[in-house]
The first five atom37 places (N, CA, C, CB, O) and aatype in JSON, in Angstrom:
{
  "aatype": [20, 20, 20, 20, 20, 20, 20, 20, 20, 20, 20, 20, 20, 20, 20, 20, 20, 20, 20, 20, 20, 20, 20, 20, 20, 20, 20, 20, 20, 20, 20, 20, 20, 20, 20, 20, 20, 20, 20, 20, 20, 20, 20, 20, 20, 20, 20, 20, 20, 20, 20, 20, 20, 20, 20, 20, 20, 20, 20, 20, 20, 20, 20, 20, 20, 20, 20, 20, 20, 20, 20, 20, 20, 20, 20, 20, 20, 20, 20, 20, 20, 20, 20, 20, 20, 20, 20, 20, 20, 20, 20, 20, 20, 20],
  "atom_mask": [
    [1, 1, 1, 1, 1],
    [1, 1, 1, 1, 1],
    [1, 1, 1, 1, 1],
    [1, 1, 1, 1, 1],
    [1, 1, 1, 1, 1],
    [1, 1, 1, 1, 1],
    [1, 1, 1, 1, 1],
    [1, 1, 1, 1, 1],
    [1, 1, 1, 1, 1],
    [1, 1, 1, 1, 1],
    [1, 1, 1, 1, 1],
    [1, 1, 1, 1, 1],
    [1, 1, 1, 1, 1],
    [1, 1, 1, 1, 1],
    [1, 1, 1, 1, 1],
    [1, 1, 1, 1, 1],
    [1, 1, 1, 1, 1],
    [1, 1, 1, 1, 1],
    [1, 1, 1, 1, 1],
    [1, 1, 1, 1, 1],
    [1, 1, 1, 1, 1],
    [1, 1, 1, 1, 1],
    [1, 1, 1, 1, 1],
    [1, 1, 1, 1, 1],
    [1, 1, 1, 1, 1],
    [1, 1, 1, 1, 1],
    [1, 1, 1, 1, 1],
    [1, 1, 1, 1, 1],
    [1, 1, 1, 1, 1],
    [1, 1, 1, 1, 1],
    [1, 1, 1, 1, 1],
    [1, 1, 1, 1, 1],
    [1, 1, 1, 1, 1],
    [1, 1, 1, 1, 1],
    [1, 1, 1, 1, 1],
    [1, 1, 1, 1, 1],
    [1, 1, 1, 1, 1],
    [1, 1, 1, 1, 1],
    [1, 1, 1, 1, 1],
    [1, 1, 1, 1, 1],
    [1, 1, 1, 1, 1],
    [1, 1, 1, 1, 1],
    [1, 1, 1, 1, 1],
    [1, 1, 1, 1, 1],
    [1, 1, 1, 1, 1],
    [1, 1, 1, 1, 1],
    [1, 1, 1, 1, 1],
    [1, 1, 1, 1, 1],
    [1, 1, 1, 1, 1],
    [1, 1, 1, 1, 1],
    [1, 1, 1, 1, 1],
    [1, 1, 1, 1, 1],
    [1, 1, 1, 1, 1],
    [1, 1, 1, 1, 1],
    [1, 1, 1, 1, 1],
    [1, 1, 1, 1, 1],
    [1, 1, 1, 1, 1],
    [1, 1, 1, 1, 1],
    [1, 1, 1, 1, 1],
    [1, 1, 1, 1, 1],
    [1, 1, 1, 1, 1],
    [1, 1, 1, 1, 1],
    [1, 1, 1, 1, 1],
    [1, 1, 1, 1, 1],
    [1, 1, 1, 1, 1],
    [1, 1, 1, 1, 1],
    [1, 1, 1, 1, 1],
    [1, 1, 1, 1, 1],
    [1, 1, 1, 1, 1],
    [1, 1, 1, 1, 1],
    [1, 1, 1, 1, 1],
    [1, 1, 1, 1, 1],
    [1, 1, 1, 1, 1],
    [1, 1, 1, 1, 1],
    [1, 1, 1, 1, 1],
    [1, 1, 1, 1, 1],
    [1, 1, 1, 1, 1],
    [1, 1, 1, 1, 1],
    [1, 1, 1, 1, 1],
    [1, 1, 1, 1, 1],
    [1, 1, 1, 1, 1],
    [1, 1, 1, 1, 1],
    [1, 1, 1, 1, 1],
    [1, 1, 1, 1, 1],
    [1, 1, 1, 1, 1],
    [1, 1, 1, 1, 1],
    [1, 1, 1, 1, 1],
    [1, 1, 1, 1, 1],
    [1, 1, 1, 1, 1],
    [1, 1, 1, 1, 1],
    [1, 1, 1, 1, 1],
    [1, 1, 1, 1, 1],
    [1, 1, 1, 1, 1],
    [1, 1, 1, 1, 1]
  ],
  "atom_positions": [
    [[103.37, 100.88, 81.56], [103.44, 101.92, 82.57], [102.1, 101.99, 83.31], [103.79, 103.28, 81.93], [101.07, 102.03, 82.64]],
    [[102.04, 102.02, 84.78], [100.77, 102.04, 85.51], [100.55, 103.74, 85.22], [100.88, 101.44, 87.34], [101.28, 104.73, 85.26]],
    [[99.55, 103.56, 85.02], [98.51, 105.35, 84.99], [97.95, 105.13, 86.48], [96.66, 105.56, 83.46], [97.61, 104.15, 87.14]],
    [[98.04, 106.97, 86.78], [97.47, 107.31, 88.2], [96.35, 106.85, 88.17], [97.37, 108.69, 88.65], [96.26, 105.87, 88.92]],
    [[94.99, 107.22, 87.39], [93.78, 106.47, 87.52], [93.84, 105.09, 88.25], [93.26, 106.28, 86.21], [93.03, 104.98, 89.17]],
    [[94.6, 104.07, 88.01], [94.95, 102.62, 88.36], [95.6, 103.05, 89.07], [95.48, 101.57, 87.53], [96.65, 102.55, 88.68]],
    [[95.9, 103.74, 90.04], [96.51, 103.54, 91.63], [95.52, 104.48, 92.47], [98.37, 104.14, 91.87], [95.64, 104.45, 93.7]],
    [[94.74, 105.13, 92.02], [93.76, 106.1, 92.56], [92.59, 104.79, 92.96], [93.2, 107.49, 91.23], [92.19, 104.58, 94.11]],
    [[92.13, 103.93, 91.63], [91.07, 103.35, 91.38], [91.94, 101.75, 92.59], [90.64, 103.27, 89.3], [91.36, 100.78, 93.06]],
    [[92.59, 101.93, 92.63], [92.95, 100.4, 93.57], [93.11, 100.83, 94.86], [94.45, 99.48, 93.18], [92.63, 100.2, 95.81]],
    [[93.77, 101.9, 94.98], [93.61, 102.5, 96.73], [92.26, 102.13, 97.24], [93.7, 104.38, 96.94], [92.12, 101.11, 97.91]],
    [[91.18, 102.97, 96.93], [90.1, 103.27, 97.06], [89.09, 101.85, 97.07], [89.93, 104.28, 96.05], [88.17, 101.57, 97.84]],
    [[89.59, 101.17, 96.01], [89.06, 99.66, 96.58], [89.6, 98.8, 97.98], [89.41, 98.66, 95.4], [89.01, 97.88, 98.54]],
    [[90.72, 99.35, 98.29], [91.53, 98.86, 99.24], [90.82, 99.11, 100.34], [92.82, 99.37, 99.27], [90.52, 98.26, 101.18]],
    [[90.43, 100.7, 100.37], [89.74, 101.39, 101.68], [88.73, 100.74, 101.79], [89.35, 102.85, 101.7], [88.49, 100.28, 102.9]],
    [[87.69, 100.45, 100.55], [86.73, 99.6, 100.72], [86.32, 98.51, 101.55], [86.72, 99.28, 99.97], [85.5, 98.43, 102.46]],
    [[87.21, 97.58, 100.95], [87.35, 96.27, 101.33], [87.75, 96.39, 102.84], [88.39, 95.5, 100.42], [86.92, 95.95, 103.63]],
    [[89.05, 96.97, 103.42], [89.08, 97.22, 104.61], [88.46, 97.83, 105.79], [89.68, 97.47, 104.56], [88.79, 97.69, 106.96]],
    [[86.87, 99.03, 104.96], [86.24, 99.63, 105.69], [84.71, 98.04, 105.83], [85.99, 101.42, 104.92], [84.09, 97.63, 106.82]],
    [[84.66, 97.68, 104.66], [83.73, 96.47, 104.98], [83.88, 94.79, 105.63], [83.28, 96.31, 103.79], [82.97, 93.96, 105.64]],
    [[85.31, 94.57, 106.16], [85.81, 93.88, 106.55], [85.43, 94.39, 108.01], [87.0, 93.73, 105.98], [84.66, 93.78, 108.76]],
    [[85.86, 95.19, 108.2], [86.13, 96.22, 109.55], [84.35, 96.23, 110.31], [86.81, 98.32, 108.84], [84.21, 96.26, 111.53]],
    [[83.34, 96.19, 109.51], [82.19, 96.18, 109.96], [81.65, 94.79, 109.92], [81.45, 97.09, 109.32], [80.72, 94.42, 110.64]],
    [[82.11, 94.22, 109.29], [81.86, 92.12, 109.58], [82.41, 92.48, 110.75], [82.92, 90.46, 108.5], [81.55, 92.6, 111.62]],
    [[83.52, 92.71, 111.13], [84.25, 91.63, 112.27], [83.47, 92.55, 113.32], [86.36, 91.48, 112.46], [83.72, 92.21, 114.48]],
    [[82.65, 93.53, 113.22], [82.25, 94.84, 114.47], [81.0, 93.88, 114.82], [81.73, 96.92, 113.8], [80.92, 93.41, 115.95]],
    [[79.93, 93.58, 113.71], [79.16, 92.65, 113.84], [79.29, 91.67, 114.68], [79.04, 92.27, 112.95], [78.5, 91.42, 115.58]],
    [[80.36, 91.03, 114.4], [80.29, 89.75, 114.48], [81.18, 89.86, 116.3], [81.14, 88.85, 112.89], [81.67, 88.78, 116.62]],
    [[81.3, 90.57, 116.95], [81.69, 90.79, 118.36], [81.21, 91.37, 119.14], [82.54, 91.16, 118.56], [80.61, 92.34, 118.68]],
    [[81.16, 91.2, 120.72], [79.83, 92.2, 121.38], [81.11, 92.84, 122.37], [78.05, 91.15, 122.47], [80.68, 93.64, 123.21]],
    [[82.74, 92.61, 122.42], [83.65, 93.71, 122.71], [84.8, 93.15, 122.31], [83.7, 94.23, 124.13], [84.78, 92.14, 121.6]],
    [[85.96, 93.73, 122.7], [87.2, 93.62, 121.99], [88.27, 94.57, 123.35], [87.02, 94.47, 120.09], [88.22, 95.8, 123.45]],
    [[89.05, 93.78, 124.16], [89.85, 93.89, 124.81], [91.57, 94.62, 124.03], [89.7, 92.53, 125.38], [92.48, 93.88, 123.64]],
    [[91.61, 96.0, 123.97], [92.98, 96.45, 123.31], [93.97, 96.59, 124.63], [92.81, 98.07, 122.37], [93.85, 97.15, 125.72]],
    [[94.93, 95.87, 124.06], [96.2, 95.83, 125.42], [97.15, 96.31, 124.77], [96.77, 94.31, 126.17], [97.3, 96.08, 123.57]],
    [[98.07, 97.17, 125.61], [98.73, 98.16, 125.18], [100.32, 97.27, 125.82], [98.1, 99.86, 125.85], [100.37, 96.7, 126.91]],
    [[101.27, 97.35, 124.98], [102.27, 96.22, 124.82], [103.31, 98.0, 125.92], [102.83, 95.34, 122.42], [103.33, 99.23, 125.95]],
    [[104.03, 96.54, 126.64], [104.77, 97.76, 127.7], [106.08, 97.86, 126.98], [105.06, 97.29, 129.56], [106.53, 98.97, 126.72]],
    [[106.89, 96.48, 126.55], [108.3, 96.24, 126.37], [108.73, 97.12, 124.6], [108.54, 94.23, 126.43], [109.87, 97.48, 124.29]],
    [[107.75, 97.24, 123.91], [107.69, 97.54, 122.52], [108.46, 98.66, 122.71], [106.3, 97.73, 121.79], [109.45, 98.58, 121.97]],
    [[108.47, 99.73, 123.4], [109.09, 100.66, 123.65], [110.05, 101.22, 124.19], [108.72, 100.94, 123.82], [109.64, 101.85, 125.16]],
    [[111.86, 101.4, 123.98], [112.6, 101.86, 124.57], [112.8, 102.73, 125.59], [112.94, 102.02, 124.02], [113.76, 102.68, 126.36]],
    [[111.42, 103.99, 125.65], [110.86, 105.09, 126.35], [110.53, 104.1, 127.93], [109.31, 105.87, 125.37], [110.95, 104.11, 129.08]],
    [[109.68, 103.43, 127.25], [108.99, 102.48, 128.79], [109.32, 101.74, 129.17], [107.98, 101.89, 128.99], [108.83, 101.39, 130.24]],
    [[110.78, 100.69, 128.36], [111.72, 99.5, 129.31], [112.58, 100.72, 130.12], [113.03, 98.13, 128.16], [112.96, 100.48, 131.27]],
    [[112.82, 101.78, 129.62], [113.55, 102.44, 131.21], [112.71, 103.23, 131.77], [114.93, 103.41, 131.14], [113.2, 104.05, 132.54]],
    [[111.85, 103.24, 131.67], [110.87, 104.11, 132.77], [109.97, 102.8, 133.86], [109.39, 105.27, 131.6], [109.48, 102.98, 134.98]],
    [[110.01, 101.56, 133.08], [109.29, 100.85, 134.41], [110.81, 100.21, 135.16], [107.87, 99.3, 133.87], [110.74, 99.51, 136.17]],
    [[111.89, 100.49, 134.64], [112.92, 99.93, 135.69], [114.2, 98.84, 134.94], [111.9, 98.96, 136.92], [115.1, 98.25, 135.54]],
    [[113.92, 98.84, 133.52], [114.64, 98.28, 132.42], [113.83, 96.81, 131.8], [116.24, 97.99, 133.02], [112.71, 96.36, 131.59]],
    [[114.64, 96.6, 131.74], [114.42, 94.7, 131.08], [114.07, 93.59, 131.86], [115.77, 93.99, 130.52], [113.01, 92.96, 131.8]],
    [[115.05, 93.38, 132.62], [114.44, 92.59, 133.94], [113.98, 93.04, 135.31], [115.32, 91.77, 134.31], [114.37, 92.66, 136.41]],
    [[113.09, 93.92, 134.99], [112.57, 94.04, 136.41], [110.78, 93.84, 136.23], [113.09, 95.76, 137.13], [110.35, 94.73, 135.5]],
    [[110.0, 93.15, 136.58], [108.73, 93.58, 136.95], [108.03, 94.26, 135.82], [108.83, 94.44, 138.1], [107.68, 95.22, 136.5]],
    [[107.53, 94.53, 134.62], [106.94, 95.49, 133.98], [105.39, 95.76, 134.71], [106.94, 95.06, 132.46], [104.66, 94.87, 135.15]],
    [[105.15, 97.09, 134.7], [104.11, 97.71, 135.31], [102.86, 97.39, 134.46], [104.39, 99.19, 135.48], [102.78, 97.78, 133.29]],
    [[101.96, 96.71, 135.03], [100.73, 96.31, 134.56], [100.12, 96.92, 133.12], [99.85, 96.61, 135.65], [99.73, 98.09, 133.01]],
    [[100.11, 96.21, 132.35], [99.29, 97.41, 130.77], [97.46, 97.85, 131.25], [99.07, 95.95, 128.54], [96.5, 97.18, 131.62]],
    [[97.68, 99.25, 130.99], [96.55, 99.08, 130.83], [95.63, 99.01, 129.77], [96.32, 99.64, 131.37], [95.65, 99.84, 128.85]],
    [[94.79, 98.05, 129.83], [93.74, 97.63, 128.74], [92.11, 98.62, 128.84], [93.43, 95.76, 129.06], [91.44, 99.03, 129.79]],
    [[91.95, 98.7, 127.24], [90.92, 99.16, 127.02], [89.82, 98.15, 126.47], [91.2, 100.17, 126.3], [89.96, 97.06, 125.91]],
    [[88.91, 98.73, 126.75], [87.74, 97.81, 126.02], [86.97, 98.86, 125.12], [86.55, 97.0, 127.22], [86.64, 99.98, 125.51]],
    [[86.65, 98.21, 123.52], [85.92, 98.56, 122.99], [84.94, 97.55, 122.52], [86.44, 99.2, 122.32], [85.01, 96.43, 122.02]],
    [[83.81, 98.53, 122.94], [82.5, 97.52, 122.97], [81.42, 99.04, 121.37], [81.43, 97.37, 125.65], [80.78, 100.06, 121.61]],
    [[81.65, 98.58, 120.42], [80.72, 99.21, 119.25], [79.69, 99.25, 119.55], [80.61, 98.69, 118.07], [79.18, 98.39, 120.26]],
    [[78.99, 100.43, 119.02], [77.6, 100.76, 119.76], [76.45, 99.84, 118.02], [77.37, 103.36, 120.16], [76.93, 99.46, 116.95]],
    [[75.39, 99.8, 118.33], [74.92, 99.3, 117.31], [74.81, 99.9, 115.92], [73.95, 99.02, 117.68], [74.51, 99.08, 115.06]],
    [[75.02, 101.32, 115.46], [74.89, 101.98, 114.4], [76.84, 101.62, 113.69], [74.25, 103.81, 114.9], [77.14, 101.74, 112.5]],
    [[77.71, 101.26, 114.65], [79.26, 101.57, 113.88], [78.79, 100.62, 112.9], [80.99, 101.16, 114.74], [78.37, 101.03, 111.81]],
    [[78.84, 98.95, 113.28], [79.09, 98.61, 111.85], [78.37, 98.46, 110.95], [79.58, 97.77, 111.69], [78.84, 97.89, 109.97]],
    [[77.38, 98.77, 110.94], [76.35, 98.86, 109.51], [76.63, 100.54, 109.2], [74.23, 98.42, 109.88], [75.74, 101.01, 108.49]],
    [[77.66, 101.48, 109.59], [78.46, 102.45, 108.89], [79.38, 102.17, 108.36], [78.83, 103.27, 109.44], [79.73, 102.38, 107.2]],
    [[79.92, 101.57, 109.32], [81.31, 100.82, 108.54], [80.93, 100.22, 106.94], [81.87, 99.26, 109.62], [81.3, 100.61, 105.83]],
    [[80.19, 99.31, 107.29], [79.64, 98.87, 106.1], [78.93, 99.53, 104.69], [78.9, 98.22, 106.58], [79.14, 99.2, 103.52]],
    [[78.09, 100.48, 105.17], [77.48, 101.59, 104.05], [79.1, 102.25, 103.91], [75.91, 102.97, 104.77], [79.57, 102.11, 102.78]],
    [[79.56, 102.6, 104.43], [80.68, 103.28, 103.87], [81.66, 102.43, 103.05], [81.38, 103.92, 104.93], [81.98, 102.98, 102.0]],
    [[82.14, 101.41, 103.23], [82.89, 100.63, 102.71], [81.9, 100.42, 101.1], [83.17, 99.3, 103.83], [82.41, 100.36, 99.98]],
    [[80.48, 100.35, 101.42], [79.82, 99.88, 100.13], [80.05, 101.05, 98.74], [78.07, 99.69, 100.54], [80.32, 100.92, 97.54]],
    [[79.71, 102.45, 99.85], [79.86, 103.4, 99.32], [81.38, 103.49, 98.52], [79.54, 104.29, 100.28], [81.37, 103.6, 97.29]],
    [[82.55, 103.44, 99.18], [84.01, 103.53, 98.63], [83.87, 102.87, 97.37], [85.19, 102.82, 99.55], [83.81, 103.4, 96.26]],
    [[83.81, 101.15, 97.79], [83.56, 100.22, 96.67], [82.88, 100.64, 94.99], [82.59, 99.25, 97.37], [83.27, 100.63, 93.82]],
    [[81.66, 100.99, 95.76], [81.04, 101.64, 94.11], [81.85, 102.82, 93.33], [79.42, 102.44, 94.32], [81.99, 102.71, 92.11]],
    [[82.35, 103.87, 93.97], [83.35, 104.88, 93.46], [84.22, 104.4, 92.99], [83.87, 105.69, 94.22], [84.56, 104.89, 91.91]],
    [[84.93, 103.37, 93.47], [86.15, 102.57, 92.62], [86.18, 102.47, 91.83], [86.51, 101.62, 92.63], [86.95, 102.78, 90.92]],
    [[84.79, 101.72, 91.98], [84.35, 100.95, 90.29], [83.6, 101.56, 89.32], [83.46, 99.69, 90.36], [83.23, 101.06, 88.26]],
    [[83.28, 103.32, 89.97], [82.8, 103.85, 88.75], [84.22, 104.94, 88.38], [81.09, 104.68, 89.02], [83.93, 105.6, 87.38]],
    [[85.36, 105.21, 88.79], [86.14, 105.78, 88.4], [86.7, 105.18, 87.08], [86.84, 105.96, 89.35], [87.19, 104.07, 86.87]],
    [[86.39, 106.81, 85.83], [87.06, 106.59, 84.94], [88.58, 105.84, 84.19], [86.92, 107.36, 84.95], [89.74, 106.13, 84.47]],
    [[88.19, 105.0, 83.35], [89.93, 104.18, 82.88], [90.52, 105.16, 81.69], [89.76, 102.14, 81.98], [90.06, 105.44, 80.58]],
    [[91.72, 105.55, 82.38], [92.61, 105.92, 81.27], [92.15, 105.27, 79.57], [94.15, 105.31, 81.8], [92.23, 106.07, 78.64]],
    [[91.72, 103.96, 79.29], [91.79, 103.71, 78.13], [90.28, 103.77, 77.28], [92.48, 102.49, 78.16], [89.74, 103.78, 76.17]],
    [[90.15, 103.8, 78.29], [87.88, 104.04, 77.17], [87.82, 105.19, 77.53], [85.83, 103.03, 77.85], [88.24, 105.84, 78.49]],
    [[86.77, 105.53, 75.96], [86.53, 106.65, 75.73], [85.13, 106.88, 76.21], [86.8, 106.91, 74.46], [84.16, 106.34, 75.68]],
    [[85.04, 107.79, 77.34], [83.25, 108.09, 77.75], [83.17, 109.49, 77.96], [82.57, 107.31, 79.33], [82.1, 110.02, 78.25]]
  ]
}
């Protein structure tokens, strides 16, 4: 049987790993073009005119990280990480 501790203690590594992943890749880019998908949505194939007509231009954002996000990203992810791994195990006694 999984004990909550072991789904508490693996979430929390999860956030980790994904909050320190998340600050590599911030690093490692000087922006990042987000395009916003038109057809994904039933709301907006009939509001630009259906399926085959023309879809109305997406508009795109740019995110450009300022120099402090990912070395937060990162202290935070480091931070999660260590809590993981100091959260108590159901089976030892401390």
């Amino acid at each position: 049987m999984i004990r909550p501790a072991t789904l508490w203690r693996a979430f929390f590594c999860a956030v980790g790993i994904v909050l320190i992943i998340g600050g590599i890749e911030c690093l490692l880019i000087d922006s990042a073009v987000l395009v916003a998908g038109v057809m994904d949505d039933p709301a907006r194939q009939q509001a630009s005119g259906g399926l085959f007509s023309a879809p109305p231009p997406p508009t795109n954002r740019v995110f450009k990280p300022s120099e402090w996000f990912p070395w937060s990203l990162l202290a935070f992810g480091t931070i999660v990480m260590l809590y993981s791994l100091s959260l108590r195990r159901e089976g030892n006694p401390a």
